[in-house]
PAMAR-315146 format. One line per field, with one value per residue (C-alpha): x negated, y, z; residue number from 1; chain; residue in three letters. Coordinates in Angstrom, 1 decimal. Example, Ala and Ser with C-alpha at 12.3 -4.5 7.8 and 13.67 -1.06 7.14 Angstrom:
REM PAMAR-315146
x: c(-12.3_-13.7)
y: c(-4.5_-1.1)
z: c(7.8_7.1)
nr: c(1_2)
kette: c(A_A)
rest: c(ALA_SER)
//
This chain:
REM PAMAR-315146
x: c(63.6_63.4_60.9_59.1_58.6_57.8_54.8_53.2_54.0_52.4_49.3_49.0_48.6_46.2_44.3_44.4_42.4_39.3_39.7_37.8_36.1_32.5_33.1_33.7_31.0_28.6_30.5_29.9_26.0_25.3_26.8_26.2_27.7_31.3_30.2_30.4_34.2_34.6_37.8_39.6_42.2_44.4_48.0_51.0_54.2_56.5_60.0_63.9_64.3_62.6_59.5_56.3_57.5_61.0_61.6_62.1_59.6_56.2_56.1_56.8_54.1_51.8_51.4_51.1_47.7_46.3_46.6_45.3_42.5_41.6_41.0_38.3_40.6_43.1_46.2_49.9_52.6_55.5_58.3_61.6_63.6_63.4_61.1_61.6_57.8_57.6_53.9_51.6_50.6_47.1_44.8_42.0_38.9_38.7_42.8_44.9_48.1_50.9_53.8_56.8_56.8_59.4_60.6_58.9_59.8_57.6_59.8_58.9_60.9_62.4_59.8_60.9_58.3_57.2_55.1_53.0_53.7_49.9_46.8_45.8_41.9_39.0_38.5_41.9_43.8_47.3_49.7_52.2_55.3_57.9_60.3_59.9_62.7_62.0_58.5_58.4_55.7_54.6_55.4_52.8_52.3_50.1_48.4_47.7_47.8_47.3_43.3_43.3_44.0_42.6_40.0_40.3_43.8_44.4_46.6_47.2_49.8_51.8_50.9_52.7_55.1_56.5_58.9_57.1_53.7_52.3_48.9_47.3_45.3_42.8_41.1_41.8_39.6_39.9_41.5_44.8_46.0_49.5_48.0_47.5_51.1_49.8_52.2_52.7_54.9_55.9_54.1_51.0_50.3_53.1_49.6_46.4_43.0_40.6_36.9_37.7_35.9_37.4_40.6_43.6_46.8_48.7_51.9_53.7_56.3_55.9_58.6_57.9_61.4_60.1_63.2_63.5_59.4_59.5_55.8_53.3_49.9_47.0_45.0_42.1_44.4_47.3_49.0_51.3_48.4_45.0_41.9_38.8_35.1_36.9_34.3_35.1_38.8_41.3_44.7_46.4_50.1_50.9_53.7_53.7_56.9_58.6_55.8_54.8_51.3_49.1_50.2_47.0_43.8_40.8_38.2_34.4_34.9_32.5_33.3_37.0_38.6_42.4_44.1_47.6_48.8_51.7_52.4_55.6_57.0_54.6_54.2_50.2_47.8_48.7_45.1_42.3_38.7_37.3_34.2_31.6_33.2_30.2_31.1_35.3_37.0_40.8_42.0_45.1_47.4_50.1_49.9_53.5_55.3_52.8_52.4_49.1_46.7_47.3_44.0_41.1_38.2_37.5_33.5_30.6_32.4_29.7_29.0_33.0_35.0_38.3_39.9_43.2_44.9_48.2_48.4_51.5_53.7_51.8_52.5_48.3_46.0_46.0_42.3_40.2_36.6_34.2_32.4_28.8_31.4_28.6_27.1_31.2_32.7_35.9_37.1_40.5_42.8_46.4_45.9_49.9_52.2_50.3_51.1_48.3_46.1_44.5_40.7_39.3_35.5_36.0_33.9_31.4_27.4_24.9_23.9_27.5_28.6_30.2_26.8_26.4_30.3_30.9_34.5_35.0_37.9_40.9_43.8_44.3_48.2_50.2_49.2_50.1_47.2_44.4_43.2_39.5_38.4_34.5_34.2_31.6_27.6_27.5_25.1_25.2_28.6_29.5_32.6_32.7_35.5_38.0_41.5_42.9_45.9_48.7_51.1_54.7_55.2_52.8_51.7_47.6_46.7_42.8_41.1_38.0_37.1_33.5_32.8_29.7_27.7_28.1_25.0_24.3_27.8_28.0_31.0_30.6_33.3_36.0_39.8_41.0_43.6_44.9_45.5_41.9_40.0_36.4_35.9_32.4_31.9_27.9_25.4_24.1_26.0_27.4_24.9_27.8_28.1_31.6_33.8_36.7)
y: c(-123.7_-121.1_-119.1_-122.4_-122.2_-118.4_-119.0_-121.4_-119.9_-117.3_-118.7_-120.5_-117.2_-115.6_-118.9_-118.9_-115.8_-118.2_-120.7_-119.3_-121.6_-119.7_-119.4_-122.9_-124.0_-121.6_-122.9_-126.6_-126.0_-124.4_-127.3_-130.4_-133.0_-131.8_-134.2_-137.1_-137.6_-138.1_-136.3_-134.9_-136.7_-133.2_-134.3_-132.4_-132.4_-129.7_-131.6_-130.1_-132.3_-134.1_-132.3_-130.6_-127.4_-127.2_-125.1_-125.6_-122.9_-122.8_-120.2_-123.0_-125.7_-122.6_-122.2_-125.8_-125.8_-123.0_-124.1_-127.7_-125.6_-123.6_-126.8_-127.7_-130.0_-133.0_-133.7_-132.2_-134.3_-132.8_-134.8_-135.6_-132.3_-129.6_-126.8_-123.8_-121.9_-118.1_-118.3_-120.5_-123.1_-121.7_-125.0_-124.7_-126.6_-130.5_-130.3_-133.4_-132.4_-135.3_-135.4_-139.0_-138.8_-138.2_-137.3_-133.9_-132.0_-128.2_-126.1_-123.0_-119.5_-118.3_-115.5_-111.6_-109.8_-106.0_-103.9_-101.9_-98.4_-97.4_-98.4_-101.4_-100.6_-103.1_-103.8_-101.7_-104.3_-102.8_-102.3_-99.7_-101.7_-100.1_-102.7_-103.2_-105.6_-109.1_-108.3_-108.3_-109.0_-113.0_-113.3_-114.7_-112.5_-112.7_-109.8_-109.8_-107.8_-108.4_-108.0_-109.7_-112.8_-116.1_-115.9_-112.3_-112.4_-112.8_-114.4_-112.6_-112.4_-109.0_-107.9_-104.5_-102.4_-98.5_-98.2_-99.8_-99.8_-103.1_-104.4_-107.8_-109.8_-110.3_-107.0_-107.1_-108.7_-106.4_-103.2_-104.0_-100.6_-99.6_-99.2_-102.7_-103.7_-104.6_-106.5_-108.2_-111.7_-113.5_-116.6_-118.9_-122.4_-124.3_-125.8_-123.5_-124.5_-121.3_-122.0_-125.0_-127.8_-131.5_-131.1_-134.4_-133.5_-136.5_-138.0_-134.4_-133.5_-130.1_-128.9_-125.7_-124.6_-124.1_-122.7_-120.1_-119.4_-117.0_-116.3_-119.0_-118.6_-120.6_-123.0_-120.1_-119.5_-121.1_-124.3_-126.8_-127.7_-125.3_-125.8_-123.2_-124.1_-126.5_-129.6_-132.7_-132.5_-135.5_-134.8_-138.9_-139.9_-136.7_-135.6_-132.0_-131.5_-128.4_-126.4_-123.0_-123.6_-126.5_-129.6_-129.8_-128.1_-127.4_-124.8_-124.7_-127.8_-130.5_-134.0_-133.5_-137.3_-136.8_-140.3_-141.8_-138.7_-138.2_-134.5_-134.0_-131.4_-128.6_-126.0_-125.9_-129.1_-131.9_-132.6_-129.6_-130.1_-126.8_-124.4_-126.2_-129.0_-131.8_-135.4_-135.7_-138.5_-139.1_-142.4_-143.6_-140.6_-140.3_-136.9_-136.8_-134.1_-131.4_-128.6_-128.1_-131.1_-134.2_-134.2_-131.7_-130.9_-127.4_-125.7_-127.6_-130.5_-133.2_-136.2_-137.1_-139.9_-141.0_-144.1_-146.0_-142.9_-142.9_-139.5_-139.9_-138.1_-134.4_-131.8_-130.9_-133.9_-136.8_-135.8_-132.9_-132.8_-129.9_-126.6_-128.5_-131.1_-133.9_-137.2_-138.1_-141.6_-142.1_-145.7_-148.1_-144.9_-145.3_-142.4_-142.5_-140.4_-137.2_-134.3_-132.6_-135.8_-138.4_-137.4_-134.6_-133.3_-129.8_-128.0_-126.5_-125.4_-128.2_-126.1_-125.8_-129.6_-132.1_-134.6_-138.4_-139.4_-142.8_-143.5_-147.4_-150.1_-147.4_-147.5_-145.2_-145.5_-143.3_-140.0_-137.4_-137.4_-139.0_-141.4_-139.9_-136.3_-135.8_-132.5_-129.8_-130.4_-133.1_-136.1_-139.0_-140.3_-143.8_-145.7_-149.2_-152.0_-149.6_-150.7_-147.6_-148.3_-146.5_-147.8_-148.5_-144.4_-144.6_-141.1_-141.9_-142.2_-142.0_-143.8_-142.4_-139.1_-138.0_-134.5_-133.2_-131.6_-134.3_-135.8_-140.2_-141.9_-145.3_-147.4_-151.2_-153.6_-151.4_-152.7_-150.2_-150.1_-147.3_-146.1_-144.5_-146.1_-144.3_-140.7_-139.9_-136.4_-136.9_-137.3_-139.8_-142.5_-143.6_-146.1_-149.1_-152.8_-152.1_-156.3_-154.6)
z: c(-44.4_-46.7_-44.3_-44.2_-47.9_-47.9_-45.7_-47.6_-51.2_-49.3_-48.1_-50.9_-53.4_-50.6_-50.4_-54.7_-54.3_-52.7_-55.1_-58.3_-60.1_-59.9_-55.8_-55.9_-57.9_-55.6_-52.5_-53.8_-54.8_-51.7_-49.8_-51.5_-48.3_-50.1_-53.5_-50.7_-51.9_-55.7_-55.4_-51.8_-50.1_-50.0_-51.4_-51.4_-53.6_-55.3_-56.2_-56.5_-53.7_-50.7_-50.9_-49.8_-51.7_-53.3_-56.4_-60.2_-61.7_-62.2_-59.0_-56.9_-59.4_-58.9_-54.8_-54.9_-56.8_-55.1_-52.1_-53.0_-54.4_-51.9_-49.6_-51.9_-54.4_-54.6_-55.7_-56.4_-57.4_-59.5_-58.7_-61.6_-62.8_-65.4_-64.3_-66.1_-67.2_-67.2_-67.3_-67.5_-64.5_-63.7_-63.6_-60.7_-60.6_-58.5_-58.8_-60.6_-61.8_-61.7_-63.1_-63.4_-67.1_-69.2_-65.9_-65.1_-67.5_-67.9_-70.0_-71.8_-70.6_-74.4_-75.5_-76.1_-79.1_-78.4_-80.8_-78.6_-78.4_-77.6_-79.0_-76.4_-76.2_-75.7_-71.7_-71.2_-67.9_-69.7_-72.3_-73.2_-74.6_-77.4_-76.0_-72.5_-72.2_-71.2_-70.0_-66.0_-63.2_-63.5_-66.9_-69.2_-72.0_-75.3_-76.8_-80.7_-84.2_-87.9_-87.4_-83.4_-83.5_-82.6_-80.0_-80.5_-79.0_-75.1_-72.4_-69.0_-66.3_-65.9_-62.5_-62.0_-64.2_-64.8_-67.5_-70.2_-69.2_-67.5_-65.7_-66.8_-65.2_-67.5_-69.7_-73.6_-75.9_-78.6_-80.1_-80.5_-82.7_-83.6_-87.4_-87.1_-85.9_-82.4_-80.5_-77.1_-76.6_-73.9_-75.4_-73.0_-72.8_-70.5_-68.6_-68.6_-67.4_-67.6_-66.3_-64.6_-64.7_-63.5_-64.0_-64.4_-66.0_-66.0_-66.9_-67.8_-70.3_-72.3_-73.7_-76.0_-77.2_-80.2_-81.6_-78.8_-79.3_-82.6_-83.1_-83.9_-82.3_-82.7_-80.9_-79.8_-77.0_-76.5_-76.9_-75.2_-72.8_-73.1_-71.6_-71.8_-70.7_-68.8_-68.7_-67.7_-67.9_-68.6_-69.9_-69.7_-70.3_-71.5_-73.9_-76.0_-78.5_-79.8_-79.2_-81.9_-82.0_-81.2_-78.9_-76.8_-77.5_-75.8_-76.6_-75.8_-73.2_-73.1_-72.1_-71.9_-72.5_-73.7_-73.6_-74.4_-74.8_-77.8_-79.4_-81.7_-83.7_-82.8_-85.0_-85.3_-85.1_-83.0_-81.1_-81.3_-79.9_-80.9_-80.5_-79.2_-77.0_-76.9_-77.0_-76.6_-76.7_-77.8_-77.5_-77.7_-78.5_-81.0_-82.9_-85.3_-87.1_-86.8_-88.7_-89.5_-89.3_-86.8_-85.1_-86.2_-85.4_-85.2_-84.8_-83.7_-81.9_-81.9_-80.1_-80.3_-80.0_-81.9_-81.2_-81.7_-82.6_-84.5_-86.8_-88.7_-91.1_-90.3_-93.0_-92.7_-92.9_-90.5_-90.0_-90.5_-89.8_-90.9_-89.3_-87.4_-86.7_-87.1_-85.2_-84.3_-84.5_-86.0_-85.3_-85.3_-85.9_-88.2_-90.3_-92.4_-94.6_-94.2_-96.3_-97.3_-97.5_-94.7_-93.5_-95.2_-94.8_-95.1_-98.0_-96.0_-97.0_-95.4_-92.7_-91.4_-92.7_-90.8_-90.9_-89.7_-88.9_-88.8_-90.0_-89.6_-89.2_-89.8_-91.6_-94.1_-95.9_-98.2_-97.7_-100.3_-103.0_-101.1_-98.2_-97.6_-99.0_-98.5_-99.8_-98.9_-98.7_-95.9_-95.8_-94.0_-93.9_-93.2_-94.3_-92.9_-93.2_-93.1_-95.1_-97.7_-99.3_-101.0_-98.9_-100.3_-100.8_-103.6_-103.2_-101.9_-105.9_-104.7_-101.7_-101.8_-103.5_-103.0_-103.8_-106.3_-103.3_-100.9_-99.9_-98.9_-98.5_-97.3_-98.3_-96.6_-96.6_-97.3_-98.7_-101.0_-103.3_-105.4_-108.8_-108.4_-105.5_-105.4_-107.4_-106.9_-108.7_-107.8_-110.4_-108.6_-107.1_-103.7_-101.8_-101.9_-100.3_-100.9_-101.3_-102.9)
nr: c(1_2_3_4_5_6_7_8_9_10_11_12_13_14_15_16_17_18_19_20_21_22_23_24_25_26_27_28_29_30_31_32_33_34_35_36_37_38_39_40_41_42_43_44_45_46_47_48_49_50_51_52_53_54_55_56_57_58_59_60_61_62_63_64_65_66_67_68_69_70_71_72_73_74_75_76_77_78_79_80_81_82_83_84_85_86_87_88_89_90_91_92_93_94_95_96_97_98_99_100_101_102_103_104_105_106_107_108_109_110_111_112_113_114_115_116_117_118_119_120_121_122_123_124_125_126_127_128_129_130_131_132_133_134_135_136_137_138_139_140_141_142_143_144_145_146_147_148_149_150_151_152_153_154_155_156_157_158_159_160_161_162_163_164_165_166_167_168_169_170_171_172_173_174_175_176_177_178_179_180_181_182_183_184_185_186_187_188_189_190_191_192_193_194_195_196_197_198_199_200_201_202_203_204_205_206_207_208_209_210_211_212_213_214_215_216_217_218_219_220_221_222_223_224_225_226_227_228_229_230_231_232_233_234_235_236_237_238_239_240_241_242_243_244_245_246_247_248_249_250_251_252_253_254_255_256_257_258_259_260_261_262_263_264_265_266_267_268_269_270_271_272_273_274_275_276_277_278_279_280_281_282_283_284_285_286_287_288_289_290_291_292_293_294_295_296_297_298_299_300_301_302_303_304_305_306_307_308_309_310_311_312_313_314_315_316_317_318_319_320_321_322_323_324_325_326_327_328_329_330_331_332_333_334_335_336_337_338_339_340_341_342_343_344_345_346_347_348_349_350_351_352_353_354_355_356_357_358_359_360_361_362_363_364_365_366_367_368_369_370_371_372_373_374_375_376_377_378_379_380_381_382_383_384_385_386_387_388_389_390_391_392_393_394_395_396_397_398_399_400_401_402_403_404_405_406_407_408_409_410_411_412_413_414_415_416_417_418_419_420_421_422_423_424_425_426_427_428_429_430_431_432_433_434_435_436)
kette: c(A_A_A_A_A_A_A_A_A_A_A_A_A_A_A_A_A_A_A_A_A_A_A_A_A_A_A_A_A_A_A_A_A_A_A_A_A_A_A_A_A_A_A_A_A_A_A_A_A_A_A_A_A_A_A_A_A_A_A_A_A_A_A_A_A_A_A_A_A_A_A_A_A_A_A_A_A_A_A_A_A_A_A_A_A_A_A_A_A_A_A_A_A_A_A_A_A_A_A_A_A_A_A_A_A_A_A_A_A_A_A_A_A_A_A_A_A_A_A_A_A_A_A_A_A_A_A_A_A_A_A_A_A_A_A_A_A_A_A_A_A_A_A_A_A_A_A_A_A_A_A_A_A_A_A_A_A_A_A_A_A_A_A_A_A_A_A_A_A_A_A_A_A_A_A_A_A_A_A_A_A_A_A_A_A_A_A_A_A_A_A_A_A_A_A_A_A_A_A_A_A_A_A_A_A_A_A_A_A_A_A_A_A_A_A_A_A_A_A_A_A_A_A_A_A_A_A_A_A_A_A_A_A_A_A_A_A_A_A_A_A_A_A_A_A_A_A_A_A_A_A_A_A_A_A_A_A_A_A_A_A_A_A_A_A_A_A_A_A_A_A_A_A_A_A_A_A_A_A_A_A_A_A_A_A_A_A_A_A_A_A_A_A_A_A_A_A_A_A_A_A_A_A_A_A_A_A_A_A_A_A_A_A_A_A_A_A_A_A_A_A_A_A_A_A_A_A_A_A_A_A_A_A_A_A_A_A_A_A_A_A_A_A_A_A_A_A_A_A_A_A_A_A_A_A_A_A_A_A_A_A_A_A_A_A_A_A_A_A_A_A_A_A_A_A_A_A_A_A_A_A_A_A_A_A_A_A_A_A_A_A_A_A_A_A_A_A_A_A_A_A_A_A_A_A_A_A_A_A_A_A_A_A_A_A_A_A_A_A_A_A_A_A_A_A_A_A_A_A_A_A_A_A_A_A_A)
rest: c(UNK_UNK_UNK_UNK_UNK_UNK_UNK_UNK_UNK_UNK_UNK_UNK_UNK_UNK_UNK_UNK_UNK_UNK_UNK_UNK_UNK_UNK_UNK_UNK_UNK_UNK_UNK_UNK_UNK_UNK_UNK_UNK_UNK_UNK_UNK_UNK_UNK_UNK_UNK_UNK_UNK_UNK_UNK_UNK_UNK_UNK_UNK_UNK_UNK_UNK_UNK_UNK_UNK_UNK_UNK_UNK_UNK_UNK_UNK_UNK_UNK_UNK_UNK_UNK_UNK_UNK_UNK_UNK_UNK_UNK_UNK_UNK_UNK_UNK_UNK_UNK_UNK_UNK_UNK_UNK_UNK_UNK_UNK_UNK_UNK_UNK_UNK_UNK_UNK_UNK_UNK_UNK_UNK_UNK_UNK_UNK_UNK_UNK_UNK_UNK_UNK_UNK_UNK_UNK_UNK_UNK_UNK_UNK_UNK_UNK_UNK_UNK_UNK_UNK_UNK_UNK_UNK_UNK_UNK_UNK_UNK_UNK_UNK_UNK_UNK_UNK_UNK_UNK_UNK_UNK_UNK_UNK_UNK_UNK_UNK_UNK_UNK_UNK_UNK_UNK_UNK_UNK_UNK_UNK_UNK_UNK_UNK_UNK_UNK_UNK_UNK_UNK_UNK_UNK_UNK_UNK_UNK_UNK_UNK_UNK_UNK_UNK_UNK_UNK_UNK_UNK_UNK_UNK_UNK_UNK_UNK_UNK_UNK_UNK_UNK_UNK_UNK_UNK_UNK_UNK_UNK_UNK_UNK_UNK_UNK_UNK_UNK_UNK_UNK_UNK_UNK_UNK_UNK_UNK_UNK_UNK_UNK_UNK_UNK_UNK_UNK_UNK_UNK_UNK_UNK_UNK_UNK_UNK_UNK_UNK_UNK_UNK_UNK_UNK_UNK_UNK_UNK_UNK_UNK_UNK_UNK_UNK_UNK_UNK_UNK_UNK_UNK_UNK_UNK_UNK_UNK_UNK_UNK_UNK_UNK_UNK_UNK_UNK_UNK_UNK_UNK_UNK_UNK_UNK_UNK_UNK_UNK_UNK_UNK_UNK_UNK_UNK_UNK_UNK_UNK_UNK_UNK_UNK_UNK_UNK_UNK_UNK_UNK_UNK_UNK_UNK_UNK_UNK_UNK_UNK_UNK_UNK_UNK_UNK_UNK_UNK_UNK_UNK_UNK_UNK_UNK_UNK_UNK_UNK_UNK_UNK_UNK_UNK_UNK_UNK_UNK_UNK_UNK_UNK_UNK_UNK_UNK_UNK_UNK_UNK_UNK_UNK_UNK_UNK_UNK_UNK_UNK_UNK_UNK_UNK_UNK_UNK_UNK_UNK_UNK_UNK_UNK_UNK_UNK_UNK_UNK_UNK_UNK_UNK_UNK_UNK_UNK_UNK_UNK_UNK_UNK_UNK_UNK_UNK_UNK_UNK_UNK_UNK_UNK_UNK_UNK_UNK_UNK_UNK_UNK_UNK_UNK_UNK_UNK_UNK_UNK_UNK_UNK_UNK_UNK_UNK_UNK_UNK_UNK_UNK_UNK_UNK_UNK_UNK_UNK_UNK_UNK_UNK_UNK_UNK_UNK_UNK_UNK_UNK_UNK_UNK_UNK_UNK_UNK_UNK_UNK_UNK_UNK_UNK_UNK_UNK_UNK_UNK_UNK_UNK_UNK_UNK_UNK_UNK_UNK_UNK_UNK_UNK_UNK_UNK_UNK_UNK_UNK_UNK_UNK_UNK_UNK_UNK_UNK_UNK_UNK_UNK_UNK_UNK_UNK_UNK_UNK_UNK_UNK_UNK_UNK_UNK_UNK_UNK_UNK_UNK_UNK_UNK_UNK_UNK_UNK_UNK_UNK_UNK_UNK_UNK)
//
């Protein structure tokens, strides 16, 4: 049996090899009969038990993909059990990831922190570690310092080691200087989907052991589940909690749908459609004890859906909405208990402001100061028949504040109540068919 397994684990890392996205999307351009099927019939399962491939780390979830991949796309079924995640599972194009729920269980390996030893240079594939320990071939590693960070910081895979030096898999994105405390950490999103479009996650449970994670890094490049230029991608049925950095978050994807998915106790924001990903849609999703914002919207997300989302008791803002963020609907969402405020309009200059959302038939309850911040130079904003109410915490002492370089505002049929329900700061007044 255990030859059995070897061969395919095998195969299915040579066959991995063929299953780049670009080759794919060549293969699939250059033979267009292979679009006939929505989605290939290929199935095969990874369980503890009774199954296609038996194994309880992300090795075994790995093979599995690429070899579903490499036969042009389909399905792997994670069956119930814990698996334990030393690096991320590796997303490839046309493949649906599903789990049982609460079931499957994708638990993050604790992460070791390293200061490099050596400059790590732009384009360099490697890193000279002043602790090596921890660090081994297959490990998912993160590469940072206190100027490189965000999308300046990378993910990679160690690939081969001497002593403390170690080959990635992908080249740096930066310099990453011992001047500028340059370090290296065994952190990467539990589920990673790099340049690959069409993509299901469903019905998986990440758990980022938080308190065994000691670095919190943002949503650029890591989070519970990450997805990069990965258009078209659904993530349903999902659960993120305990993870140091954002629950799910995906970066310059367009038309990603993320549904009834529910993120707890993570570190960074709960739900993050960033740099330049054209018309999302949430629906559905619980976002709950972050620590940053609930749900925001990062850099010229347009075109963007939110609906019947619950974004409760988040130490950021239930909401935030700013950076070309415009032409978005915001609709039927509990927005409660927040603790920097509910939906804030980030203060940006007009040709950077969020323009044109439509935030209608939400609630908006007790969150601390404020229910709707509109702050910065943006025009066009629409409130309709939403309800705004302190709530019995008593701290949401505004509904509506409207800052003075704020552009139209339209407040229709809105129920508010508050010790202060519209602050317009304007010289000249909202445009208002409020029936408070």
């Amino acid at each position: 049996m255990r030859r059995v397994l070897l061969i395919l684990a095998c195969g299915a890392a040579l066959l991995g090899l063929l299953a780049e996205p670009a080759s794919a999307q060549h293969y699939e351009r250059r033979h267009p009969e292979n679009d006939l099927l929505a989605r290939p019939a290929v199935r095969i399962t990874v369980g503890q038990a009774d199954a296609d491939l038996i194994g309880r780390d992300n090795r075994a979830l790995q093979a599995a993909v690429d070899y579903v991949a490499a036969l042009g796309g389909g399905t792997v079924e994670i069956g119930p059990g814990e698996y334990l995640m030393r690096d991320s599972l590796h997303l490839r194009s046309r493949v649906t990831v599903r789990g049982a729920g609460d079931k499957t269980v994708l638990k993050k390996d604790a992460a070791v922190v390293s200061p490099l030893a050596a400059d790590g240079d732009f384009g360099e594939e490697a890193i000279t570690l002043l602790k090596p320990e921890g660090f081994a071939v297959g490990r998912g590693v993160y590469i940072g310092s206190n100027r490189a960070s965000g999308f300046h910081g990378v993910c990679a895979t160690v690939l081969n080691s001497k002593d403390n030096y170690f080959t990635l898999s992908r080249s740096l994105m930066s310099d990453y200087l011992v001047g500028d405390k340059a370090f290296a950490t065994t952190v990467f999103p539990v589920i990673s989907a790099y340049h690959a479009p069409d993509v299901r996650i469903e019905n998986l449970t990440i758990d980022g052991t938080r308190a065994h994670n000691e670095l919190k890094i943002d949503g650029c490049r890591t989070a519970g589940i990450f997805c990069y230029q990965a258009d078209g991608a659904v993530i349903e049925g999902c659960t993120v909690r305990g993870y140091n950095g954002d629950g799910i978050s995906f970066q310059q994807s367009n038309d990603v749908r993320v549904a009834d998915c529910t993120v707890e106790d993570c570190a960074g924001h709960g739900l993050h459609p960033g740099s330049g990903s054209q018309r999302p849609t949430v629906v559905g999703c619980k976002a709950t004890r972050s620590g940053d914002d609930g749900l925001f919207f990062c850099w010229r997300v347009r075109g963007g859906v939110a609906e019947n989302n619950e974004l409760e008791g988040n130490f950021g803002h239930g909401l935030s909405i700013g950076h070309k963020d415009s032409d978005n609907l915001i609709r039927s969402n509990l927005i409660a208990g927040n603790g920097r405020g509910g939906v804030l309009w980030r203060d940006e200059a007009e040709p950077m402001a969020a323009h044109r959302v439509t935030f209608e038939k939400n609630t908006v309850r007790d969150n601390e100061r404020y229910g709707v911040l509109i702050s910065g130079q943006t025009t066009g904003a629409v409130l309709r028949e939403n309800t705004i109410d302190a709530g019995d915490g008593s701290r949401q002492l505004v509904g509506v504040r409207i800052g003075p370089q704020a552009g139209e505002v339209r407040l229709e049929g809105n129920s508010i109540h508050a010790d202060q329900e519209v602050i317009d700061e304007r010289q000249k007044p909202a445009t208002s068919a409020d029936s408070r």
